[in-house]
LUMFIGU-416823 format. One record per residue (C-alpha): residue number from 1; residue in one letter; x, y, z. Coordinates in nm, 3 decimals. Example, Ala and Ser with C-alpha at 12.3 -4.5 7.8 and 13.67 -1.06 7.14 Angstrom:
% residues 2
 resi resn      c1      c2      c3
    1    A   1.230  -0.450   0.780
    2    S   1.367  -0.106   0.714
This chain:
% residues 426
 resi resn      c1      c2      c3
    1    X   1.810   3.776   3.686
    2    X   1.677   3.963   3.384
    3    X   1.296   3.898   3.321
    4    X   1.413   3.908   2.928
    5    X   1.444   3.666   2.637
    6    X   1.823   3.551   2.651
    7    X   1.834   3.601   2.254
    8    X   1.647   3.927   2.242
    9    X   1.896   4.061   2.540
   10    X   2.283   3.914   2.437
   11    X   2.163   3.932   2.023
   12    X   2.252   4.259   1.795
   13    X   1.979   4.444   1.747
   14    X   1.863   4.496   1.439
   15    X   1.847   4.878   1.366
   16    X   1.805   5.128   1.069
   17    X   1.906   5.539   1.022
   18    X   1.656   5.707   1.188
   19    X   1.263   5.650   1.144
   20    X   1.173   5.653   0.794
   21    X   0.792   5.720   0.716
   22    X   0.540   5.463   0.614
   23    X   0.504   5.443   0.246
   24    X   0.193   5.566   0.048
   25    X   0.191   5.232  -0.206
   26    X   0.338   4.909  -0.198
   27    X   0.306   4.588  -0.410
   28    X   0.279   4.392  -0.095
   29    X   0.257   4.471   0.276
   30    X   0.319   4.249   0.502
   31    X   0.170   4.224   0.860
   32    X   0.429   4.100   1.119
   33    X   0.790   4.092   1.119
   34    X   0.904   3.750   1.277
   35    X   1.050   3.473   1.098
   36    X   0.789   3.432   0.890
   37    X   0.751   3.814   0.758
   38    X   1.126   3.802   0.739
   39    X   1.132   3.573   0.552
   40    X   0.859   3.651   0.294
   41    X   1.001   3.957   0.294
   42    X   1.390   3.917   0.188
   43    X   1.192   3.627  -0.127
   44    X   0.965   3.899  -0.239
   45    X   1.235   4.185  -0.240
   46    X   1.466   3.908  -0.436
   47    X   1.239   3.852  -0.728
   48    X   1.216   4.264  -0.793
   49    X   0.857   4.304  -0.559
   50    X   0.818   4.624  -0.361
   51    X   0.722   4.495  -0.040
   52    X   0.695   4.680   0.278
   53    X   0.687   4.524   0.667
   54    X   0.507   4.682   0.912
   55    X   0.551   4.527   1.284
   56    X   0.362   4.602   1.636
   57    X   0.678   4.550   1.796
   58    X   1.036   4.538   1.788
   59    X   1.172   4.286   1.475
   60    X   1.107   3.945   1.590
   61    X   1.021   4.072   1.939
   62    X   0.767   3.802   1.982
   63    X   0.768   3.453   1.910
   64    X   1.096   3.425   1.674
   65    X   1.318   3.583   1.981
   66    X   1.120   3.465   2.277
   67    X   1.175   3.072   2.187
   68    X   1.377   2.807   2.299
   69    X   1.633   2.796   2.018
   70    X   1.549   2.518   1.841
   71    X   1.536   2.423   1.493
   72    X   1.397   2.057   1.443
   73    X   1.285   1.862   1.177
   74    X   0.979   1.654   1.243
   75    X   0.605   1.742   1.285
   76    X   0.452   1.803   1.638
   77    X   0.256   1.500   1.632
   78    X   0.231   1.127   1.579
   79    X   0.355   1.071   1.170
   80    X   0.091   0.705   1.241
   81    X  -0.207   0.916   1.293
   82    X  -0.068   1.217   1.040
   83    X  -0.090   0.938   0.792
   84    X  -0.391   0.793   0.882
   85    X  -0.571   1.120   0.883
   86    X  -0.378   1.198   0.478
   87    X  -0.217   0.905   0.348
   88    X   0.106   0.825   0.360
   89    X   0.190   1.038   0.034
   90    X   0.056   1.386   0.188
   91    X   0.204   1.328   0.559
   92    X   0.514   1.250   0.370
   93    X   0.522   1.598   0.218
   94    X   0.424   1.770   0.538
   95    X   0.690   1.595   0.749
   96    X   0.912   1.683   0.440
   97    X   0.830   2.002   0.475
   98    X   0.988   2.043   0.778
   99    X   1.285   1.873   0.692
  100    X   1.339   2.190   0.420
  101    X   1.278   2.432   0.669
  102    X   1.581   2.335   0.826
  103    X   1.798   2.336   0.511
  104    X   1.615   2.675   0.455
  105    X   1.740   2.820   0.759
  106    X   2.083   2.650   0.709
  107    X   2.122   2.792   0.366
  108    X   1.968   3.115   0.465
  109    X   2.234   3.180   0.707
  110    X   2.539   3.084   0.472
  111    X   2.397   3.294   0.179
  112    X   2.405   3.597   0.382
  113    X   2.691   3.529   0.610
  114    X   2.473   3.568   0.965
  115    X   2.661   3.525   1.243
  116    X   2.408   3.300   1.471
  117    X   2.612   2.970   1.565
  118    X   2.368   2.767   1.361
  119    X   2.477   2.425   1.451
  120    X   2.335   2.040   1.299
  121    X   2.319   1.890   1.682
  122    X   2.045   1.693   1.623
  123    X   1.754   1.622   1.870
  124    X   1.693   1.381   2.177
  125    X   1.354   1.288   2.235
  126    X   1.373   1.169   2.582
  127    X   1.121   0.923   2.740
  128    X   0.988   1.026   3.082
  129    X   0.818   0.721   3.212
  130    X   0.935   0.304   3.155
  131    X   0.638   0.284   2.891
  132    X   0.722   0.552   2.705
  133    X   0.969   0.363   2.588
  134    X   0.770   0.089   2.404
  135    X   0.612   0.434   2.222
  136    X   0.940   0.560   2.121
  137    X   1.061   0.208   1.986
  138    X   0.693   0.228   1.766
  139    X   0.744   0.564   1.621
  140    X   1.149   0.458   1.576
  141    X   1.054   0.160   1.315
  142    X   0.765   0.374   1.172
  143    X   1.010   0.662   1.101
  144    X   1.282   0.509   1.017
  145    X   1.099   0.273   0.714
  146    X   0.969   0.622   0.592
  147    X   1.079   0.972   0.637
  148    X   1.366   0.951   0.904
  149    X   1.625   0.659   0.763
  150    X   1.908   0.792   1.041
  151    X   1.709   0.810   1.343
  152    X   1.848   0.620   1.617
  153    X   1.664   0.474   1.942
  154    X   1.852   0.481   2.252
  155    X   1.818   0.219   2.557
  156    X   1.848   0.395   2.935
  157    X   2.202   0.264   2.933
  158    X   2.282   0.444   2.559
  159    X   2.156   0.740   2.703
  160    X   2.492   0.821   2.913
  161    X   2.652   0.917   2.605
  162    X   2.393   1.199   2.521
  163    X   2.255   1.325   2.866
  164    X   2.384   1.236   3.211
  165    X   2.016   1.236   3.373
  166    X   1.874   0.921   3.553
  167    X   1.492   1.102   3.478
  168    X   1.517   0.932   3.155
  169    X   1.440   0.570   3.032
  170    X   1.534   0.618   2.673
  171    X   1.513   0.823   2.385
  172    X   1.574   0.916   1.993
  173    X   1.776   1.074   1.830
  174    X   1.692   1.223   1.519
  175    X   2.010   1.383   1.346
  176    X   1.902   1.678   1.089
  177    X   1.772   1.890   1.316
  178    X   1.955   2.216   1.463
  179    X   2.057   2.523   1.680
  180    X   2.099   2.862   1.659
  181    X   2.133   3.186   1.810
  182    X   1.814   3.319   1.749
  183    X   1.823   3.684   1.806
  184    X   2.096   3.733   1.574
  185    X   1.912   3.481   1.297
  186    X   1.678   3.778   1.322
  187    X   1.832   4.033   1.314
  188    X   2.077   3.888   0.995
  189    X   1.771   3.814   0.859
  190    X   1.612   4.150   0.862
  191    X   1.932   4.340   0.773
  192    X   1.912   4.066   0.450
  193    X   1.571   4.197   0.316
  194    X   1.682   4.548   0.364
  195    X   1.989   4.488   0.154
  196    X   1.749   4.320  -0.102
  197    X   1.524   4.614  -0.103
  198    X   1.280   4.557   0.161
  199    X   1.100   4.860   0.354
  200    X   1.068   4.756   0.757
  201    X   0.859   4.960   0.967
  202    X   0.885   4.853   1.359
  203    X   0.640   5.021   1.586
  204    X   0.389   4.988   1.356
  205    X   0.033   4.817   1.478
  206    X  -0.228   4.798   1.269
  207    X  -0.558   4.878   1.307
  208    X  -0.748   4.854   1.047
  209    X  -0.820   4.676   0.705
  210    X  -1.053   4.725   0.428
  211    X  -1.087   4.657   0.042
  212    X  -1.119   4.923  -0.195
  213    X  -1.348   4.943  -0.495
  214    X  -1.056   4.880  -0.778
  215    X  -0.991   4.518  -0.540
  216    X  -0.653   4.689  -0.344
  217    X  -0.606   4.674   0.053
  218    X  -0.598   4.971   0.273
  219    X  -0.416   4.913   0.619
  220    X  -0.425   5.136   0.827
  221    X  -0.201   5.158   1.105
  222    X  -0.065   5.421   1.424
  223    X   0.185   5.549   1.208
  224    X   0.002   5.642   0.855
  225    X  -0.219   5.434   0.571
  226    X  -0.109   5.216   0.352
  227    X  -0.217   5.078  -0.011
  228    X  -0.145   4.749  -0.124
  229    X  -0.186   4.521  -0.394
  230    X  -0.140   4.236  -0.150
  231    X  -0.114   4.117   0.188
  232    X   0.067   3.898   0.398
  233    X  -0.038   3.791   0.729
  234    X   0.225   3.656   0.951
  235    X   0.147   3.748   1.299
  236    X   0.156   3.449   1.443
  237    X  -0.081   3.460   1.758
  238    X  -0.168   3.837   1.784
  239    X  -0.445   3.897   1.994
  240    X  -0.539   4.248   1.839
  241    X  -0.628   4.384   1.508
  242    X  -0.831   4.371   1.235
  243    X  -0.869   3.964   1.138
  244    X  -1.075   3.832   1.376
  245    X  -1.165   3.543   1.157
  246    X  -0.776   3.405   1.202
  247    X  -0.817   3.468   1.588
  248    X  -1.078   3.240   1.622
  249    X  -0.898   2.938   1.514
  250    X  -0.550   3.027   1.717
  251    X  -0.509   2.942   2.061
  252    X  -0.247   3.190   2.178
  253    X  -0.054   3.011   2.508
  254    X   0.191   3.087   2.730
  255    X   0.575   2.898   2.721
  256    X   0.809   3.004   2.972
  257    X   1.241   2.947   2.958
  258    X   1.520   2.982   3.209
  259    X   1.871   3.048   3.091
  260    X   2.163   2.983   3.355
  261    X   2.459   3.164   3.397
  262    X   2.728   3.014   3.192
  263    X   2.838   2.670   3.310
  264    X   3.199   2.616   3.205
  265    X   3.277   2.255   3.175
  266    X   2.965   2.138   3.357
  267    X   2.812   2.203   3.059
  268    X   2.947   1.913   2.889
  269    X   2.906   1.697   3.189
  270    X   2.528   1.716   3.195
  271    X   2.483   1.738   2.794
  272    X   2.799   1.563   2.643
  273    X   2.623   1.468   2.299
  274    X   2.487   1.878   2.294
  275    X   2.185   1.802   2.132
  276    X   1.803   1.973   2.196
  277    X   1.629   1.790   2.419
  278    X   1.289   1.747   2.440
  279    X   1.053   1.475   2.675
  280    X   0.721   1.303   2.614
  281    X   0.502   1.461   2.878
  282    X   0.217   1.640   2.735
  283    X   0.329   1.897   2.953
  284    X   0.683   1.816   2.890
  285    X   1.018   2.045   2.884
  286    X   1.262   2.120   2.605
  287    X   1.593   2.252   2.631
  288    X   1.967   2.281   2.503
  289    X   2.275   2.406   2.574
  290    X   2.416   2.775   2.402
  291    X   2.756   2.836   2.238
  292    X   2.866   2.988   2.554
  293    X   2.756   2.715   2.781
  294    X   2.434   2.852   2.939
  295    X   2.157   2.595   2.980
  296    X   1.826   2.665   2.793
  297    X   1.521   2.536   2.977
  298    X   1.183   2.610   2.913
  299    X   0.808   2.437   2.921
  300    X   0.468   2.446   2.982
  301    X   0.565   2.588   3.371
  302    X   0.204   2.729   3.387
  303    X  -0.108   2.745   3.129
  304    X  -0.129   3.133   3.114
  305    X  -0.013   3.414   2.909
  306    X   0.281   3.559   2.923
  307    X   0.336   3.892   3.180
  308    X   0.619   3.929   3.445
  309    X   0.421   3.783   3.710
  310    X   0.359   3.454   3.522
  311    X   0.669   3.440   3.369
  312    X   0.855   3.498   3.726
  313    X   0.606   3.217   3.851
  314    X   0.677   3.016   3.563
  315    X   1.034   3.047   3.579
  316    X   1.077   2.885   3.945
  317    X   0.853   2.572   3.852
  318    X   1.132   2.496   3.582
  319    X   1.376   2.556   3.792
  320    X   1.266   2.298   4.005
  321    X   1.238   2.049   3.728
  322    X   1.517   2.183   3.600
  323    X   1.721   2.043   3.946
  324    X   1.560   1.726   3.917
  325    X   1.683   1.689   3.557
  326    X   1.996   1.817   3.622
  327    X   2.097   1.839   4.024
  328    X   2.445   1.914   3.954
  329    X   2.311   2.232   3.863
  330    X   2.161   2.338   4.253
  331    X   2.371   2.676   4.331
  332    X   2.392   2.788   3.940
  333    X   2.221   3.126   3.887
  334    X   1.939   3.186   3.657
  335    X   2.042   3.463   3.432
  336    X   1.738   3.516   3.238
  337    X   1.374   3.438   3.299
  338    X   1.068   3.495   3.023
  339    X   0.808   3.408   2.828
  340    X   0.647   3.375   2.491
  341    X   0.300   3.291   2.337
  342    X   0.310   3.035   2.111
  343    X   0.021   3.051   1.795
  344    X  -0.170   2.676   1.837
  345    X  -0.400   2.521   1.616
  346    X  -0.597   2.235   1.758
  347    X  -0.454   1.983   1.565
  348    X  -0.098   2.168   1.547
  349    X  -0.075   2.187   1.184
  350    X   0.083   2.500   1.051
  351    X  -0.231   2.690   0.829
  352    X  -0.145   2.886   0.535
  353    X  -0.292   3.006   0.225
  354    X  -0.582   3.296   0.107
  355    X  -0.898   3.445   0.249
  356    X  -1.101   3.721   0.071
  357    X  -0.756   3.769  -0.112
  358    X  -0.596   3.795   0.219
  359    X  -0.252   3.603   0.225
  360    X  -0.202   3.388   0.572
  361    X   0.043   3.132   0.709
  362    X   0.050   3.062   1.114
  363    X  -0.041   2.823   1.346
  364    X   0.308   2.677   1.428
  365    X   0.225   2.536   1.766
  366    X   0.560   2.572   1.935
  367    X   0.737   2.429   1.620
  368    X   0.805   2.745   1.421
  369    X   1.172   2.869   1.361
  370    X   1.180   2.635   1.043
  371    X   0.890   2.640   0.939
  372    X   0.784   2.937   0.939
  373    X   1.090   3.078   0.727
  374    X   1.020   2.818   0.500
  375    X   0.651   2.946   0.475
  376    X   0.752   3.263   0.462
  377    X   0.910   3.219   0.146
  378    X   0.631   2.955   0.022
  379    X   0.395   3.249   0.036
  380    X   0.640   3.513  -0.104
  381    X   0.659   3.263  -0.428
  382    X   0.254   3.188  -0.419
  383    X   0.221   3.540  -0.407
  384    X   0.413   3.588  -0.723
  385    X   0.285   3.334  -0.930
  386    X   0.409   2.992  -0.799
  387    X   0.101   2.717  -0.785
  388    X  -0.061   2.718  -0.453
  389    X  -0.141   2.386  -0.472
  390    X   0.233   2.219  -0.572
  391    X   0.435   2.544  -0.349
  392    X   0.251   2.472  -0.029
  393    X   0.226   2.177   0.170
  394    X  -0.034   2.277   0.371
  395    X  -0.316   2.377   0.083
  396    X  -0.689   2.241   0.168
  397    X  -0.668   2.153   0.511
  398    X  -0.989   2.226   0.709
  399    X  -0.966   2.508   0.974
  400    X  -1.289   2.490   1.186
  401    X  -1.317   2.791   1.447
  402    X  -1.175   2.667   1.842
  403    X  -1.546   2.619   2.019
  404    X  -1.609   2.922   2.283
  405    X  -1.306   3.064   2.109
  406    X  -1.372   3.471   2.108
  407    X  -1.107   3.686   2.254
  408    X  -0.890   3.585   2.593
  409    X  -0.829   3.203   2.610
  410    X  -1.045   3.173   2.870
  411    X  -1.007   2.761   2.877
  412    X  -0.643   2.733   2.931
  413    X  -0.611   2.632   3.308
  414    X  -0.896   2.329   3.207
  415    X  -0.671   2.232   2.924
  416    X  -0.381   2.210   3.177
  417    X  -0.582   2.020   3.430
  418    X  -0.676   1.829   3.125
  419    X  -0.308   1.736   3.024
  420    X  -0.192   1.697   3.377
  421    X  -0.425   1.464   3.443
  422    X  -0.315   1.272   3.124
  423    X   0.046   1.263   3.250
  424    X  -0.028   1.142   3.557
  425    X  -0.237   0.851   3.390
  426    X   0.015   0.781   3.096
């Protein structure tokens, strides 16, 4: 067993001649080179903007190749209470919004031929207990009257079709949502901006940020300074660095995945309808099946950050629910075992937009392959001259700071006894 992402380890590695230096100048800079940098980076280069990425890392070493593969439309949350909190017009948009991040991704990969098994399977949300199924039904009619015409509920019987499990009571299925391969997403997408005229720079941390007197930006980073007209943050849930003020409003917590050995037919036995599966557990589980027949699996295992002994830790408590999913699978080998940190706001609403002319857009709480290329290249167009307002359909939304929120997520084993708590009581 490899404690390594399954897309970062079997994906092509994105790589460039040799180590070029950092550049003196730049129109824009921008911080982080995941989907969303990526992505803001290939827009910018494509409208004629000299734009330079500098990452910590690796490319997409974090979040965008540490997830479970999923691309789904949808928000994280209830659309009832999304609507209640904006009106119906505004959650609209936002739910909307994630729709296009799909197509973004979709159309993404076809313009620049990536080779990353993108694949419109749809998603199963699967109901864990008897009354989640009266939920389900709600949100069904809700959806189905406004944003999501072709979603389909499932009884416990219709569920054969999709998922041979009896841990299920019922689910939906929600049809525009997608797959993909998502080490070599990244590094298609990063060859992309290079080809468009993009500057990466991987090993590259910053340290430190300050304005100069004529209004530019001057980053300054392991590897050499930097001047900039503008900047980009898109570093999801980095927990060093100069912008404290994000920190403070994103919880960064630990998700942990299992990928099998590759199954062969049993693959189809288990999964028949293929789709990404996801329950209704506050501390619930997600997974999917790969191109070659491995099993994804990952979850909430433990409420921690990510390190080998957590993730190892992490990997045998979905393993275990993993075999009471699936028990056809006792005696298949686990192949790959990780984890990831995934950037949360409190009310898991992506954040974007600009502080003391500081570009930002994170906060994708475990929903973030398609939306955060689609905000990446939101911001790229903000940045050169689209209407923040009309471009982005997260303008205006309050961001308060997370209370006792300073460094270390301190809180996170209270917020697990917390949910647990709330699953065994719902």
């Amino acid at each position: 067993m490899m404690l390594e992402s399954y897309w970062l380890d079997s994906g092509e590695r994105f790589a460039q001649d040799g180590v070029a230096p950092l550049p003196a100048r730049a129109s824009v800079v921008v911080v982080g080179g995941g989907f969303t940098g990526l992505a803001a980076a290939r827009q910018l280069a494509m409208a004629g903007t000299d734009v330079v990425v500098i990452e910590a890392g690796r490319i997409a070493g974090e979040a965008s190749g540490r997830n479970g593969g999923q691309c789904n439309n949808g928000i994280a949350g209830d659309f009832a209470a999304l609507s209640n909190r904006f009106g119906c017009e505004r959650a609209t948009a936002m739910y909307r919004a994630f729709d296009t991040g799909v197509d973004r991704v979709e159309a993404i990969v076809a313009e620049e031929a990536i080779d990353c098994d993108f694949t419109r399977n749809g998603k199963l949300k699967l109901a864990d207990k008897p009354e989640h199924v009266a939920k389900l039904a709600r949100a069904a009619d809700l959806l189905a009257k406004t944003v999501e015409p072709e979603i389909r509920l499932l009884d416990r019987n219709q569920l054969a079709g999709e998922i041979r499990s009896d841990a299920f009571h019922g689910g939906l299925v929600f049809p525009r949502s997608a797959s993909l391969h998502m080490g070599r997403f990244a590094a298609g997408l990063a060859r992309a901006a290079v080809r468009h005229g993009a500057s990466l720079h991987e090993q590259t941390p910053l340290t430190g940020h300050s304005r100069m007197a004529d209004g530019r930006h001057k980053l300054v980073t392991q590897r050499g300074t930097i001047v900039a007209d503008a900047v980009l943050l898109a570093t999801g849930a980095s927990m060093r660095g100069p912008f404290g003020w994000l920190r403070r409003r994103i919880v960064p917590i630990g998700s942990f995945i299992i990928a099998t050995e590759p199954l062969g037919e049993l693959a189809n036995r288990i999964m028949p309808g293929r789709r990404n599966g996801t329950t209704t557990r506050n501390i619930g589980n997600y997974f999917r099946l790969t191109a070659d027949n491995r099993l994804i699996f990952g979850g909430r295992a433990r409420f921690a950050l990510s390190s080998p002994r957590n993730d190892m830790r992490g990997g045998e408590v979905l393993q275990a629910r993993m075999l009471e999913i699936f028990p056809e699978l006792a005696g298949v080998r686990i192949a790959h075992n990780w984890g990831g940190v995934v950037d949360l706001t409190a009310d898991r609403l992506p954040r974007a937009g600009v502080r003391d002319r500081v570009h930002y857009t994170m906060g994708y709480s475990g929903h973030g392959t398609q939306i955060s290329v689609l905000m990446g290249e939101v911001m790229a167009r903000i940045m050169t001259g689209a209407d923040p307002v009309e471009a982005n359909p997260f303008h205006g939304i309050d961001w308060p700071a997370v209370p006792g929120h300073f460094g270390p997520p301190w809180f996170l084993p209270f917020v697990g006894a917390y949910y647990r708590y709330q699953d065994w009581r719902h």
